[in-house]
Backbone bond lengths (Angstrom), bond angles and torsions (degrees), N, CA, C in turn:
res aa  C-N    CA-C-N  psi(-1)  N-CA   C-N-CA  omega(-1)  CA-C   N-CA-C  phi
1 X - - - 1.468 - - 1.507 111.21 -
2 X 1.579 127.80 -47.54 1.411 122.95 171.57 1.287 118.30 -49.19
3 X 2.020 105.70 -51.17 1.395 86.62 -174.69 1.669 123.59 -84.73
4 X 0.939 119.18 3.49 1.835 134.79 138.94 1.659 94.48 -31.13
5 X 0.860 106.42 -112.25 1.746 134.88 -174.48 1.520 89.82 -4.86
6 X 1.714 104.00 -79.16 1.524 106.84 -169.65 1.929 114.18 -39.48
7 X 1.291 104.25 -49.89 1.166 107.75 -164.43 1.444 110.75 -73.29
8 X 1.726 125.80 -1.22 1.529 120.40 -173.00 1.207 77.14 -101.78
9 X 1.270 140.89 -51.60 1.695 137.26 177.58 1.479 104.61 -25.51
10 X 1.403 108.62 -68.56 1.918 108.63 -173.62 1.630 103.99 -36.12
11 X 1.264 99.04 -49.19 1.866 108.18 -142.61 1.307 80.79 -63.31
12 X 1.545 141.62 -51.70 1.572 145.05 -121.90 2.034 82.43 -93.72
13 X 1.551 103.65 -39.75 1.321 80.37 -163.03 1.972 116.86 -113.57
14 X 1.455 89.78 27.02 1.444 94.66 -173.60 1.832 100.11 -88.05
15 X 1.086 150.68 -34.61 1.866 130.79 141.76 1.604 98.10 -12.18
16 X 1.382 107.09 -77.37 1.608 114.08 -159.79 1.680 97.69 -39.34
17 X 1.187 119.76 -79.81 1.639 120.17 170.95 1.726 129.90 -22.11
18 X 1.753 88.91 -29.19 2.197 83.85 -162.49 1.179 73.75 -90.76
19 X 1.651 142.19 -28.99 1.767 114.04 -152.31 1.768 93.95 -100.84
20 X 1.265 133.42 1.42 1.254 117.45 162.60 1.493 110.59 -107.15
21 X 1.378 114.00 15.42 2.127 119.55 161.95 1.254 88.49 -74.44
22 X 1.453 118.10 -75.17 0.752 143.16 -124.87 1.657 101.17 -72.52
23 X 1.642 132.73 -20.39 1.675 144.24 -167.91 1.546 77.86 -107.92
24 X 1.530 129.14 -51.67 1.740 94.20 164.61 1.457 149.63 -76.45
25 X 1.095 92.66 17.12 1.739 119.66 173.29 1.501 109.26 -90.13
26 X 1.615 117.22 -19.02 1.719 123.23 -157.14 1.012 120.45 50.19
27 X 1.689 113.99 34.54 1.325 104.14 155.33 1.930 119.41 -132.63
28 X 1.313 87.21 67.05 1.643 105.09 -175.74 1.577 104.78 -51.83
29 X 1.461 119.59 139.72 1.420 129.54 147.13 1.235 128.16 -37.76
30 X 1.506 134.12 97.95 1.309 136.63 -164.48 2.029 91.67 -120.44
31 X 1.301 84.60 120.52 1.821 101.11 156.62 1.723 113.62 -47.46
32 X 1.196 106.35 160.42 1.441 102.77 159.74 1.469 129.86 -87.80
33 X 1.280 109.86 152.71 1.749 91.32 -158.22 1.245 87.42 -122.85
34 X 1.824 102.96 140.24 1.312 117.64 -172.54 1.476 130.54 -71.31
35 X 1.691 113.23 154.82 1.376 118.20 -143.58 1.976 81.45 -70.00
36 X 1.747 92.68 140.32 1.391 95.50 156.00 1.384 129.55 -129.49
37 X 1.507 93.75 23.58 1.630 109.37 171.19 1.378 120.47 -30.38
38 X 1.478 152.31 132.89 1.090 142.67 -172.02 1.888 99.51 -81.27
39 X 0.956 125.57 140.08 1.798 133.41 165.69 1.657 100.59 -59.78
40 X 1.082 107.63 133.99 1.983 122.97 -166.81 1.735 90.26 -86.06
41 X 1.091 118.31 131.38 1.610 122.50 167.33 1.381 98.10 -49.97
42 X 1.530 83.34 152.55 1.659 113.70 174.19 1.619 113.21 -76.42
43 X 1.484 110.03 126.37 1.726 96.89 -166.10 1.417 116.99 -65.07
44 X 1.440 131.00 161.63 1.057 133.29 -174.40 1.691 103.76 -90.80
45 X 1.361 93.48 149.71 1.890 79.19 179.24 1.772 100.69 -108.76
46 X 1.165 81.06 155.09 1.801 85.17 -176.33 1.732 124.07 -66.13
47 X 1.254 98.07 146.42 1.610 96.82 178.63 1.502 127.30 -46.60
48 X 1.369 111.07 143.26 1.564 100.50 178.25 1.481 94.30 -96.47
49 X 1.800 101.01 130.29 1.712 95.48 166.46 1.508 128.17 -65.48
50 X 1.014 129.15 133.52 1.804 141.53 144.83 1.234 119.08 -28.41
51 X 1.007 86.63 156.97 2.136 99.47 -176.61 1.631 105.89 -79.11
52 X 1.133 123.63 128.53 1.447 121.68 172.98 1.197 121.60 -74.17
53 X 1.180 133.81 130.26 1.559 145.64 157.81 1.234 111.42 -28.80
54 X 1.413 128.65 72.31 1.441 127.44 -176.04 1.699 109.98 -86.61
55 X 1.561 138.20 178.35 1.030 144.52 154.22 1.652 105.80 -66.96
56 X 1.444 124.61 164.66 1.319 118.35 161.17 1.451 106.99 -87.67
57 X 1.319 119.91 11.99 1.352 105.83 169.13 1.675 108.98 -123.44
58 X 1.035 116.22 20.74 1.472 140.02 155.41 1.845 108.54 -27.94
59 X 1.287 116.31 113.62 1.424 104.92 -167.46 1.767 83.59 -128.75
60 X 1.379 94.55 129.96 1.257 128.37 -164.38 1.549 102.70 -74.04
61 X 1.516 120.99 137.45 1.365 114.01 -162.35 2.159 93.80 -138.29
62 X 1.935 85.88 172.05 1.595 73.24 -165.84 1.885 98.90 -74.95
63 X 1.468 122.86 -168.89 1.190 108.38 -143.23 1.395 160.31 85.90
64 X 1.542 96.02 -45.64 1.332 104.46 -159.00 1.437 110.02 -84.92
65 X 1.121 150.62 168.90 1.274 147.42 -141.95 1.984 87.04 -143.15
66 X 1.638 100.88 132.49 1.308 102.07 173.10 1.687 107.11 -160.95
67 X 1.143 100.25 162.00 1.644 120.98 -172.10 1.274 101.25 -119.36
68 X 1.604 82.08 140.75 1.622 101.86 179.03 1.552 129.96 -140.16
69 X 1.300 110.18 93.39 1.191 118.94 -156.57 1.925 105.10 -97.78
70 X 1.862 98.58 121.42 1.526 94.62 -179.28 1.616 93.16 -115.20
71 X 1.261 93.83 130.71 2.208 101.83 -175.38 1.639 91.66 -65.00
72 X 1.956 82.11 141.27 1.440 96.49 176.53 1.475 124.98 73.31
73 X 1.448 102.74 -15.56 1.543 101.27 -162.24 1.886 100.80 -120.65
74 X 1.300 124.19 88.42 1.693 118.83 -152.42 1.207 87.96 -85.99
75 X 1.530 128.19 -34.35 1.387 110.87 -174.03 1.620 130.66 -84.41
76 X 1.301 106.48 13.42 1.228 122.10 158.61 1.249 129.80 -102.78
77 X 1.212 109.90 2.47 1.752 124.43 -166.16 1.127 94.30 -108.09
78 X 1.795 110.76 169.75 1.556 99.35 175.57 1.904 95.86 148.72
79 X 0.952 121.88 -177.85 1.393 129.20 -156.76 1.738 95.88 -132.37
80 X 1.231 114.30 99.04 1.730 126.17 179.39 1.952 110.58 -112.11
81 X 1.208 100.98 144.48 1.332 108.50 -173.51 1.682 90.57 -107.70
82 X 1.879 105.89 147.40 1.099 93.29 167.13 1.573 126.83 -90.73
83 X 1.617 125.86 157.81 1.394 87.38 178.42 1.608 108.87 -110.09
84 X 1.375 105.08 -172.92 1.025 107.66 180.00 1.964 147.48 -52.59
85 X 1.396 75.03 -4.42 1.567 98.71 177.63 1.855 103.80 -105.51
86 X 1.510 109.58 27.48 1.299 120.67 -168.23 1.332 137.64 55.93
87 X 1.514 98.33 -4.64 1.758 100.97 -168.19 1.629 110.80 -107.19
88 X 1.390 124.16 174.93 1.102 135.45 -178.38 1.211 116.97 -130.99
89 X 1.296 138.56 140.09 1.539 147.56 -159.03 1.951 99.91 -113.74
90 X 1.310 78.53 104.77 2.431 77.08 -174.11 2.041 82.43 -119.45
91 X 1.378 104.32 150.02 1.383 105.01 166.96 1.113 146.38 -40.88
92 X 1.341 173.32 141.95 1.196 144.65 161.96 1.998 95.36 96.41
93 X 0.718 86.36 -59.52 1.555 95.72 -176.44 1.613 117.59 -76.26
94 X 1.050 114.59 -42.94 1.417 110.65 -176.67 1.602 117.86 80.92
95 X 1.205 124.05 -136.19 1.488 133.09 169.23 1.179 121.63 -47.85
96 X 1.257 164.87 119.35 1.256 164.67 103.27 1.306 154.18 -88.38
97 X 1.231 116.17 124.71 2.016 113.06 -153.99 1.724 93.86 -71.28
98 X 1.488 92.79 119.05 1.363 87.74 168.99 1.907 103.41 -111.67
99 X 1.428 117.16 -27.44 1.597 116.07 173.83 1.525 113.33 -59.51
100 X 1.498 111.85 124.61 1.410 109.04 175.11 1.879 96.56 115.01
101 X 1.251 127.39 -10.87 1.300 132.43 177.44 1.649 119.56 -113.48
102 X 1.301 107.38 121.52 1.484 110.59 178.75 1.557 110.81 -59.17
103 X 1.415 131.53 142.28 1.443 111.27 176.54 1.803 121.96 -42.32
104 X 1.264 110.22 -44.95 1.535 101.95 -177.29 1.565 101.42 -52.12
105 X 1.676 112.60 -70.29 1.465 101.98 -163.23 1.983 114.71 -49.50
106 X 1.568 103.40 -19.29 1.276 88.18 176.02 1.880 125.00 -76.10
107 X 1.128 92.69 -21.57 1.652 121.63 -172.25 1.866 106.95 -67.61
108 X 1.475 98.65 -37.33 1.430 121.24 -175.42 2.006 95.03 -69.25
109 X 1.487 100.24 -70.72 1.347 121.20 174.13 2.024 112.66 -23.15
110 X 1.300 88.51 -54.22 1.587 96.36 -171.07 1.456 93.33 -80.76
111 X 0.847 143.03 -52.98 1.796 144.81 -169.30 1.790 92.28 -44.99
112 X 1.569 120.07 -57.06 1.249 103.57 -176.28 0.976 131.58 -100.13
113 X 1.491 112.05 17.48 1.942 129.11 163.13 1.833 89.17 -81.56
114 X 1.335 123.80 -60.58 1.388 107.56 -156.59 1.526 117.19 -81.21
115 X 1.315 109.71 -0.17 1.553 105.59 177.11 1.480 125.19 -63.22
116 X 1.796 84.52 -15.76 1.818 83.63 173.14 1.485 115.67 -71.84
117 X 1.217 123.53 -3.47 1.458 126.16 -159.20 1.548 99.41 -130.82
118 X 1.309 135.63 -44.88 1.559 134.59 -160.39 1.691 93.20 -123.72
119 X 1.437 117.14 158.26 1.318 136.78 -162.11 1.545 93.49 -88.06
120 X 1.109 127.59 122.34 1.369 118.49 174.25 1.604 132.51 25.47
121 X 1.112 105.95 68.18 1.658 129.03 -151.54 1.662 100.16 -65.46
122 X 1.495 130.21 125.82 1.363 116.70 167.96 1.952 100.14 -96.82
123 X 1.282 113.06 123.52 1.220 103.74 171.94 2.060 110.78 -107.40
124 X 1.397 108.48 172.55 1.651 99.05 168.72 1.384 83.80 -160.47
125 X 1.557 100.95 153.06 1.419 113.57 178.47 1.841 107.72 -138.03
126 X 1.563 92.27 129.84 1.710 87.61 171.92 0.988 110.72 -131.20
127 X 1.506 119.87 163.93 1.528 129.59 176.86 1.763 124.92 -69.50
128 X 1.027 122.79 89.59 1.592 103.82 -177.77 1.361 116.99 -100.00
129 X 1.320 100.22 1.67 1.846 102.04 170.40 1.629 114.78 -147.67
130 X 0.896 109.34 102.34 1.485 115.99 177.83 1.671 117.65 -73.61
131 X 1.353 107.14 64.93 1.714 100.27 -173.78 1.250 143.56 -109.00
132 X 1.758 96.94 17.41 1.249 106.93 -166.40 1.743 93.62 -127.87
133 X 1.595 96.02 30.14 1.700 103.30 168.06 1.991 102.90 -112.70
134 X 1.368 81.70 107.10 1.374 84.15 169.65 1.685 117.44 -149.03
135 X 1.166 100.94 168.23 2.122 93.43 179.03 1.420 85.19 -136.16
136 X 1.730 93.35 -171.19 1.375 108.75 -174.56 1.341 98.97 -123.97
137 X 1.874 124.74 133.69 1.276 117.61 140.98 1.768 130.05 -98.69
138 X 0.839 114.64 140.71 1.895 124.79 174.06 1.752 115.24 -120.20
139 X 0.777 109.49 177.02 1.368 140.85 -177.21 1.836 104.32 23.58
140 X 1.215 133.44 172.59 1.257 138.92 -156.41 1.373 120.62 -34.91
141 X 1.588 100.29 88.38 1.678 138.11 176.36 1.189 117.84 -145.64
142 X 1.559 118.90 135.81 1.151 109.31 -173.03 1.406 125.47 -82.27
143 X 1.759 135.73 -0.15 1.092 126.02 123.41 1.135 133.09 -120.16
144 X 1.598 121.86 99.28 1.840 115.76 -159.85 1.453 104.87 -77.84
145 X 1.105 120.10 162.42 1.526 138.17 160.38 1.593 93.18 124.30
146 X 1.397 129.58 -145.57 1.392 137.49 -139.44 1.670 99.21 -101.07
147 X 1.188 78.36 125.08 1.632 95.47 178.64 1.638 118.72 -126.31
148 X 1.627 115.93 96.10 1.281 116.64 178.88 1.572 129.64 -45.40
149 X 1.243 150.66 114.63 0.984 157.43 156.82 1.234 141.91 -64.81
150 X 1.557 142.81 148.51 1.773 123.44 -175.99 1.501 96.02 -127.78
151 X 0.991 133.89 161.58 1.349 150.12 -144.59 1.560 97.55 -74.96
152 X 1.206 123.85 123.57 1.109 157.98 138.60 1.585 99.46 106.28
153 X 0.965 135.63 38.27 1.682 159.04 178.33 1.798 103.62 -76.93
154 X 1.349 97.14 116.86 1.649 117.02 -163.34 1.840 105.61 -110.46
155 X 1.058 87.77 126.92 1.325 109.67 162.10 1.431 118.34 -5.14
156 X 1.511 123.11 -56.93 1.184 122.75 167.55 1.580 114.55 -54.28
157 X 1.161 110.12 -58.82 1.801 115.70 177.58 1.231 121.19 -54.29
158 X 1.673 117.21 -25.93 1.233 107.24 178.15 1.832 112.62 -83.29
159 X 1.523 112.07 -22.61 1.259 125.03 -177.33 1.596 95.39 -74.44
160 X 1.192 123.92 -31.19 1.808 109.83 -176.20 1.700 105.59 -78.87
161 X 1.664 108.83 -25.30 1.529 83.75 -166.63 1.885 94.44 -101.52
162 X 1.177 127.33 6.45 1.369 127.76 151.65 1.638 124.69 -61.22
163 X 1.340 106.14 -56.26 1.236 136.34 -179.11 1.725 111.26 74.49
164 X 1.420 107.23 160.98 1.462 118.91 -165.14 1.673 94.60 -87.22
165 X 1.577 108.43 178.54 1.569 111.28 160.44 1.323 97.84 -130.68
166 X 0.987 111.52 161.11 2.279 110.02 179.89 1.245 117.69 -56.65
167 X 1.329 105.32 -14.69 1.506 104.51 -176.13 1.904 118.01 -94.33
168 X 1.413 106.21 1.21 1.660 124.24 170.13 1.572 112.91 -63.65
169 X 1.675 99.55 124.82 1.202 113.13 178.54 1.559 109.48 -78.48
170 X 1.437 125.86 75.08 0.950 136.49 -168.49 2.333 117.67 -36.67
171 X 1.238 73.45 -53.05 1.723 87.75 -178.67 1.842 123.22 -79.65
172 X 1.567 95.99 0.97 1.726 104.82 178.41 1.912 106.69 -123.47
173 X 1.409 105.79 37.74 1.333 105.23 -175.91 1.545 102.14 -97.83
174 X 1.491 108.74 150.86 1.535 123.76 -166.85 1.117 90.12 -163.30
175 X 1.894 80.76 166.44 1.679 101.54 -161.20 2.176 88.83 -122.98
176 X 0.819 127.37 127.85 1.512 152.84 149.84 1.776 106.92 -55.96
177 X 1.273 122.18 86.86 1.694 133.73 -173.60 1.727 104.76 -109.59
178 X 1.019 109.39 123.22 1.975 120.58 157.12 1.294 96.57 102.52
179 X 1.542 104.31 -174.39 1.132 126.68 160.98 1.562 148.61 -14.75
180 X 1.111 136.25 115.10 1.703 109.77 -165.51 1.626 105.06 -58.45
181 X 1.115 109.08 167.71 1.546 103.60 -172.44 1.297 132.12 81.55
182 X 1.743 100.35 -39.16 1.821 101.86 -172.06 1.380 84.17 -133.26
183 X 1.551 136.52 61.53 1.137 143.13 153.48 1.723 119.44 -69.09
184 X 1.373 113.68 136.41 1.400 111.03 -176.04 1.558 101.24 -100.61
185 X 1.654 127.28 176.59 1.428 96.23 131.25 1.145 95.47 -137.62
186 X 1.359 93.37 -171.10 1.876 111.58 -147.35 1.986 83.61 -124.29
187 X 0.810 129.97 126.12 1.683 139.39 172.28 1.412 107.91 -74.60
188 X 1.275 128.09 133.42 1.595 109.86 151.22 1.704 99.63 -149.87
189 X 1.630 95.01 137.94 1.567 100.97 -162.23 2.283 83.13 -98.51
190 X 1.298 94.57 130.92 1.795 100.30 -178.18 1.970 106.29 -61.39
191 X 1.780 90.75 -72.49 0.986 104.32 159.30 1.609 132.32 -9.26
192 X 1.089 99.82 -80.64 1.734 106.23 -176.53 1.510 92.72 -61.29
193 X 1.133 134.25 -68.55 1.706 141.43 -148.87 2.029 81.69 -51.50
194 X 1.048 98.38 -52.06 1.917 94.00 -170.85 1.745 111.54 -63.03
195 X 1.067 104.68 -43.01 1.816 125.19 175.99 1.459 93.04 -46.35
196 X 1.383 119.18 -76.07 1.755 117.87 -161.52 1.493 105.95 -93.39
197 X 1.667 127.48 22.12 1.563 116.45 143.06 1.677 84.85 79.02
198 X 1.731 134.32 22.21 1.126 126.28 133.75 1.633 133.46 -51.41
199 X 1.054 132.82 46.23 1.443 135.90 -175.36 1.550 130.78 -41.61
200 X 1.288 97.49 -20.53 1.242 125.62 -168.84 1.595 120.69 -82.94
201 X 1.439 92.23 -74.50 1.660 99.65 166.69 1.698 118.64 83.96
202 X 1.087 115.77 -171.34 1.660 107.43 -179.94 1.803 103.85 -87.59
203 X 1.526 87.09 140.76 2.152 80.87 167.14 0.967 106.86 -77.05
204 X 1.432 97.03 174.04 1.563 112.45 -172.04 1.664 104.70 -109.01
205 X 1.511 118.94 160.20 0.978 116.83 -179.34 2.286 119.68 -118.45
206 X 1.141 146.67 124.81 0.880 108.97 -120.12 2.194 81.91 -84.15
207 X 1.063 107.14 159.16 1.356 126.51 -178.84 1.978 115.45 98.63
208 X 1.363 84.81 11.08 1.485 96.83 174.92 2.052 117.14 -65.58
209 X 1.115 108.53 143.29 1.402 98.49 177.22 1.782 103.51 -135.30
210 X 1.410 85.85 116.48 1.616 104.63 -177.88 1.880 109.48 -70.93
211 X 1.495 126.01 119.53 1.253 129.42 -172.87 1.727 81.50 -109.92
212 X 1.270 100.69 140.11 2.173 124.31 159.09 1.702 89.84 -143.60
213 X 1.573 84.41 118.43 1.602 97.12 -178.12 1.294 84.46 -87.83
């Protein structure tokens, strides 16, 4: 009977024994310890661009990115690029030349394409990408070839964000205007325009090509 007793004693307390070997061994039973990874921000979504400050005589080119908002009517509204074949794809409508039209006349245009379909349709159209304004620079600039432009962007501005090289004939710079063949040019001396606090300078037109001999 004792050695009974003794021996249910061992059994009851031999756990107690392996888990205090085992914390003098240094290698105690540790739980898992909870994740404290920080949560990654939520991404930001990118800005929607604004309507650009166009002229009202702003003639809409292929490229250009435009919105078209018909009141009341959301599923006709919406943000269309033009393409390169000048036209724009709006619902209901299908194909339409929008290159070659100032926003009003285009705005006018759509008011009397959709009347066949919507009750006295108010449409508005704005510019949110001006991308089919561009000129050309060549010869002593510090980066020649195609240089995008925004509406009413002058000669001087396009020469600052081109930039000169030391070797630019500052006072024999011209601008190359129209047609191949029936090209004009347009003169502009840097020099003087900077001398008499001209800042301004001639605008540019878009297909213009800036020469610095």
């Amino acid at each position: 009977m004792r050695f009974f007793c003794c021996t249910l004693i061992l059994i009851c307390l031999f756990p107690a024994f392996a888990v205090f070997a085992q914390q003098r061994g240094g290698k105690p039973v540790l739980s898992a310890a909870p994740s404290t990874a920080p949560t990654p921000p939520a991404p930001v979504p990118p800005p929607t661009p604004g309507p650009l400050t166009v002229s009202p005589n702003y003639v809409i080119g292929a490229d250009d990115s435009l919105k078209i908002d018909v009141w009341h009517e959301t599923q006709l509204s919406g943000t269309v690029p033009v393409r390169p074949d000048g036209k724009i794809t709006l619902p209901l409508l299908n194909d339409i030349q929008a290159a070659g039209f100032t926003p009003m006349q285009l705005e006018a245009d759509l008011t009397t394409r959709l009347a066949k379909f919507v009750t006295d349709p108010v449409v508005s159209v704005t510019v949110l990408g001006a991308n089919s304004q561009h000129i050309f620079m060549v010869g002593e600039v510090g980066r020649p070839g195609l240089l995008q432009i925004t509406p009413g962007m002058t000669i001087l501005q396009a020469i600052a964000t081109a930039g000169l090289t030391p070797y630019s004939n500052k006072k024999k710079i011209y601008i190359l205007r129209g047609d191949p063949g029936k090209q004009q040019k347009v003169f502009f001396d840097y020099n003087k325009a900077v001398k008499k606090g001209d800042m301004q300078g001639v605008s540019l037109v878009p297909g213009d090509t800036i020469v610095v001999p």
